[in-house]
C-alpha positions in Angstrom: 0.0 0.0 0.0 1.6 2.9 -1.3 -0.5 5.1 -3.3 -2.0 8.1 -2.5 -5.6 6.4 -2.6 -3.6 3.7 -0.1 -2.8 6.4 2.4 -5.7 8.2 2.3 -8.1 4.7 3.1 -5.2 3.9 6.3 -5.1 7.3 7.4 -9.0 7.3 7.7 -8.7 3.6 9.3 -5.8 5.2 12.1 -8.9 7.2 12.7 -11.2 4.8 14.2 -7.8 3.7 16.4 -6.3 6.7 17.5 -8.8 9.8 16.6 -6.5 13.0 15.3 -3.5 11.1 14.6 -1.7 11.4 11.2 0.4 8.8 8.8 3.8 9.5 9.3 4.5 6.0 6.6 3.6 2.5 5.4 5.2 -0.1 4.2 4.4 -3.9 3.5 6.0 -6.8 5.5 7.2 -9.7 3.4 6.8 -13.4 4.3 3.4 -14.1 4.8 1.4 -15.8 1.6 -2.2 -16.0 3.7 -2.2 -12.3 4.4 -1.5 -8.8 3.5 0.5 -7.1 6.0 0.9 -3.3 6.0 3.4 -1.6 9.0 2.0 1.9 9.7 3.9 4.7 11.8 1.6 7.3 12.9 1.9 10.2 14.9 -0.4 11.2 17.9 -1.5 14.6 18.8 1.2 14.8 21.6 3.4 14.3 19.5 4.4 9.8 20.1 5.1 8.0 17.5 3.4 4.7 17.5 3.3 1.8 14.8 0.6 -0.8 13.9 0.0 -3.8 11.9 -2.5 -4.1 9.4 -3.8 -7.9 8.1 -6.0 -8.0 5.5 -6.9 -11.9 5.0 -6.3 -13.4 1.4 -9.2 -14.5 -0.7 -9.1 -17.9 -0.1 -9.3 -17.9 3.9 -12.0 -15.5 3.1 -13.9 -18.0 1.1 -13.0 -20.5 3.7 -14.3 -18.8 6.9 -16.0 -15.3 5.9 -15.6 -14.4 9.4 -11.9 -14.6 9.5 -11.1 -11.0 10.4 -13.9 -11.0 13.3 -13.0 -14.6 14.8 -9.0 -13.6 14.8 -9.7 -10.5 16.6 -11.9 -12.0 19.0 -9.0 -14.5 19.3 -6.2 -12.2 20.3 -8.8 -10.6 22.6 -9.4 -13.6 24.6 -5.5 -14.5 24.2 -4.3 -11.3 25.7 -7.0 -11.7 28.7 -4.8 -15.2 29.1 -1.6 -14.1 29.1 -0.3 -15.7 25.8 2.8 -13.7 24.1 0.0 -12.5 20.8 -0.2 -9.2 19.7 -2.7 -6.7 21.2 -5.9 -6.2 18.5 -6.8 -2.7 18.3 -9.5 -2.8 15.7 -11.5 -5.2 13.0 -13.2 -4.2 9.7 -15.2 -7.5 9.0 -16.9 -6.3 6.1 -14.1 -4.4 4.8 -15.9 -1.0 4.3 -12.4 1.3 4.3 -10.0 -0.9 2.6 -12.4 -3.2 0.5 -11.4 -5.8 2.1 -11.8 -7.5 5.7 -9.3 -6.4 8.1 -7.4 -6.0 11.7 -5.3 -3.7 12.8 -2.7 -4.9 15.8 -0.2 -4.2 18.2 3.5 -4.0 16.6 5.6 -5.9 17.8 9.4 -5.4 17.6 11.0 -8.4 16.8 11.6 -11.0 13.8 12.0 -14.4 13.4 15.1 -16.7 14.3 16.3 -19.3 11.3 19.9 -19.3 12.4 19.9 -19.2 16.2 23.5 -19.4 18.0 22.2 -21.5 20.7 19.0 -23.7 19.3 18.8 -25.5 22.5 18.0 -22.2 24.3 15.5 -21.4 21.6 13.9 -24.7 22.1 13.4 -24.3 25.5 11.5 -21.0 25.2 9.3 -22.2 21.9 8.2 -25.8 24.2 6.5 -23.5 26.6 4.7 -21.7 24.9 3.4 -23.7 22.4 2.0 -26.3 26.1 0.8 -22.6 26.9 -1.4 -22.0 24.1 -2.9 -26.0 24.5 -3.5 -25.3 28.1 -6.5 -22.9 27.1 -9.3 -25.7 27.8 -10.9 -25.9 24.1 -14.3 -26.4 25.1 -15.0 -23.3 26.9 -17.8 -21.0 25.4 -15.6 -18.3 24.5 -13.4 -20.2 21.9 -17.0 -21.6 20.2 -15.9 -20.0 16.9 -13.2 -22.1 16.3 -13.8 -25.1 13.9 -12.7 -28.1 14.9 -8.6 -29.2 13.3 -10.2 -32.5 12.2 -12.2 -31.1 9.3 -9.5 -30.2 7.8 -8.0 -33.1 7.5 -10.9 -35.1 6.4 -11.1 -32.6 3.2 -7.7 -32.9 2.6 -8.0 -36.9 2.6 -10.8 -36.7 0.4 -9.4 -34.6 -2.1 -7.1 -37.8 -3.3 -5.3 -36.1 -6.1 -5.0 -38.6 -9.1 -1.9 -38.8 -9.2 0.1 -39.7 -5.8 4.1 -39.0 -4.9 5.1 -42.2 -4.6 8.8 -40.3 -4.1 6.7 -39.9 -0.3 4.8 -42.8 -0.5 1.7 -40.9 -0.4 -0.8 -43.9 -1.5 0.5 -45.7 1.9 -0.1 -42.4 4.2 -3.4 -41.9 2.8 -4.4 -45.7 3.4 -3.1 -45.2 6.7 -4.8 -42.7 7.9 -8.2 -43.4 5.9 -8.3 -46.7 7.9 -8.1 -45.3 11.5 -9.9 -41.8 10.1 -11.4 -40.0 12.4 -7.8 -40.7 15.1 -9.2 -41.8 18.1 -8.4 -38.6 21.1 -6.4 -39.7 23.9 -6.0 -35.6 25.1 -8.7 -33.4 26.4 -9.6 -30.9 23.4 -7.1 -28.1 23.5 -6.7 -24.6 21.4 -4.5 -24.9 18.5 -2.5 -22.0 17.0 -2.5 -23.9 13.4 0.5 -22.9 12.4 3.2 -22.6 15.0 6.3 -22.9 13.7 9.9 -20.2 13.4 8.3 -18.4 11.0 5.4 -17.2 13.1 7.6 -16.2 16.5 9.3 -13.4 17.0 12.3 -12.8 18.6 14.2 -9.8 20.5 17.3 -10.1 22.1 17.3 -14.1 22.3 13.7 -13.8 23.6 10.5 -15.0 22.2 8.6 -12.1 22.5 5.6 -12.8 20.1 3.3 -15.6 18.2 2.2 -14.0 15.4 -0.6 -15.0 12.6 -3.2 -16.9 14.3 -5.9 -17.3 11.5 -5.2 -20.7 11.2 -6.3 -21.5 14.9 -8.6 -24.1 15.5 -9.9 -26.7 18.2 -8.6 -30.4 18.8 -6.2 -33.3 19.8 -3.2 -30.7 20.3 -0.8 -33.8 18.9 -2.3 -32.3 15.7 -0.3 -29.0 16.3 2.9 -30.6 18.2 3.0 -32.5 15.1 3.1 -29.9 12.5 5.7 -27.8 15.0 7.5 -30.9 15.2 7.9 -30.7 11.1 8.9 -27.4 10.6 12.1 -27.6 13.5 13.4 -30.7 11.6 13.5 -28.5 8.3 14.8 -25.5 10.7 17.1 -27.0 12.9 17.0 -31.2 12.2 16.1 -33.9 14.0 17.8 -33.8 17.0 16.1 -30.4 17.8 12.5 -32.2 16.7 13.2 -34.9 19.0 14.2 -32.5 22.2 11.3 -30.1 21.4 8.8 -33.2 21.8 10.3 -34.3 25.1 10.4 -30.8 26.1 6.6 -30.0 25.0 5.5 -33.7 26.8 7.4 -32.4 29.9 5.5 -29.4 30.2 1.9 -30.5 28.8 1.9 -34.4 30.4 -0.3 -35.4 26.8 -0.4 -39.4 25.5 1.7 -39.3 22.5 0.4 -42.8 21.9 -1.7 -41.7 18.0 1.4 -39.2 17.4 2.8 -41.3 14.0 -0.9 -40.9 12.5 -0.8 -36.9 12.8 2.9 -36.9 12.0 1.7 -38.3 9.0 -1.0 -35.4 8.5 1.4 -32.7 8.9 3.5 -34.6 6.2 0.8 -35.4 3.9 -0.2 -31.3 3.2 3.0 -30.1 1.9 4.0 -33.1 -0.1 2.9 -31.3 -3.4 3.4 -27.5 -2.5 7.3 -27.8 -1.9 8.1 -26.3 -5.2 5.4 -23.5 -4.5 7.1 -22.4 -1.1 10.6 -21.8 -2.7 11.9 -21.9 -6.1 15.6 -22.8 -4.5 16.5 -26.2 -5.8 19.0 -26.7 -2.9 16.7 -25.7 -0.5 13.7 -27.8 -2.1 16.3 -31.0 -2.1 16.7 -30.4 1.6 12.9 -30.1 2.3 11.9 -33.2 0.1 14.9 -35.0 2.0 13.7 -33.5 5.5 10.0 -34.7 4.4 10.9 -38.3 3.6 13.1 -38.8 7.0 9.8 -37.5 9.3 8.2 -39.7 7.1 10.0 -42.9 7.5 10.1 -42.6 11.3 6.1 -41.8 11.5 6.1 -45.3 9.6 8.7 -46.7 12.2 6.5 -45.9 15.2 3.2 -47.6 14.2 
């Protein structure tokens, strides 16, 4: 957002947030692909400078839940009340009416993620908590009602069975797998799950996690289905000896039955079997995610 049309629609949003205050700037924020993310530093009538955040949802979680902007604010709402390191919603737009298109506006947080930490033991030891912190919000209370349920998303994705399978991943044997114990039998209470927690989605300042960030994705469930997906993403990150210390740390800290783990290992690994090449156009870096992707694979198989 950078035309004059832009800054006129934000500066009349900043209105509805902090009456009298002017746009100092905007910019975008790369490295989302769900969202579009504006930064905005505006300047109050006492003169402070203060920034926000801007998400306008993409069109196809907007098709999926129309009342993605409302349900994420009321979201980070109930998370602040908890405690839980989210940013602080200042404003929704469900129906889009100043920027044609649904929208929040929330706290900025300084910080960014952490891909090359110099001590991934300590960082694992600060994500394991908080990720047992965000499952400890009881699932089933009245408040987090709007949430769907993880499970359905699952079942859509099993019954879209492409026609042709990546037998490179042995896709055909993961989706027999799973269609024969579908739906996993729950061994946990239902729990709040963030959806998609993984280094991408935390920010960091000073060696601290300071923020979980981009919570459209959250839904309600067995939290294995979110330890698995995190489990995933730190073995592309940081490799398997940080996956396998994360999950003792997590089980430490949330006392869950890992016993149906292997079955949502193998949902986490069955969604980004054929969008590899769509997250980076790296070859070396797509070699190491396909080669990542077959070894959380193989020991998913090993533990059923």
């Amino acid at each position: 957002m950078t035309s004059a049309t832009d800054n006129a629609r934000l500066a009349q949003l900043i209105q509805q947030i902090k009456p009298q205050s002017r746009l100092r700037r905007a910019w975008p924020l790369k490295g989302g692909v769900s969202a579009q993310v504006t930064a905005l530093e505006i300047e109050q009538p006492d003169g402070q400078i203060t920034k926000l955040i801007v998400r306008q949802h993409g069109s196809v979680d907007r098709a999926h839940n129309p009342n993605i902007a409302a349900d994420e604010f009321k979201l980070l709402q109930i998370l602040q009340a908890a405690g839980v390191a989210a940013p602080r919603p200042y404003f929704v737009d469900p129906a889009g009416a100043i920027l044609d298109s649904p929208c929040i506006v929330i706290e900025y947080i300084e910080g960014a993620p952490e891909f090359a930490p110099a001590n991934v033991a300590d960082l694992i030891m600060q994500m394991a908590p908080q990720l047992a912190q965000i499952h400890a919000l009881d699932g089933i209370i009245p408040e987090l009602g709007f949430l769907g349920p993880i499970e359905g998303r699952y079942t859509q994705l099993l019954a879209n069975r492409p026609a042709t399978l990546d037998a490179a991943f042995d896709e055909t044997r993961i989706r027999d797998t799973l269609a024969a114990v579908w739906p996993i039998s729950q061994h946990n209470r239902v729990a709040l799950l963030h959806g998609d927690f993984w280094p991408g989605n935390l920010l960091w300042q000073a060696g601290r996690l300071v923020a979980v960030i981009d919570w459209e994705d959250a839904a309600l469930g067995d939290p294995l289905a979110d330890l698995a997906n995190t489990r995933l993403e730190i073995m592309w990150a940081f490799g398997g000896d940080a996956m396998q210390e994360f999950t003792r740390r997590y089980q430490s800290l949330a006392a869950i039955d890992l016993a149906q783990l292997p079955y949502w290992d193998l949902c986490a690994a069955l969604r980004p079997i054929p969008k590899i090449a769509e997250w980076t156009d790296d070859a070396t870096a797509q070699q190491s995610m396909r080669a990542g992707l077959k070894s959380f694979i193989d020991q998913a198989f090993a533990r059923l």
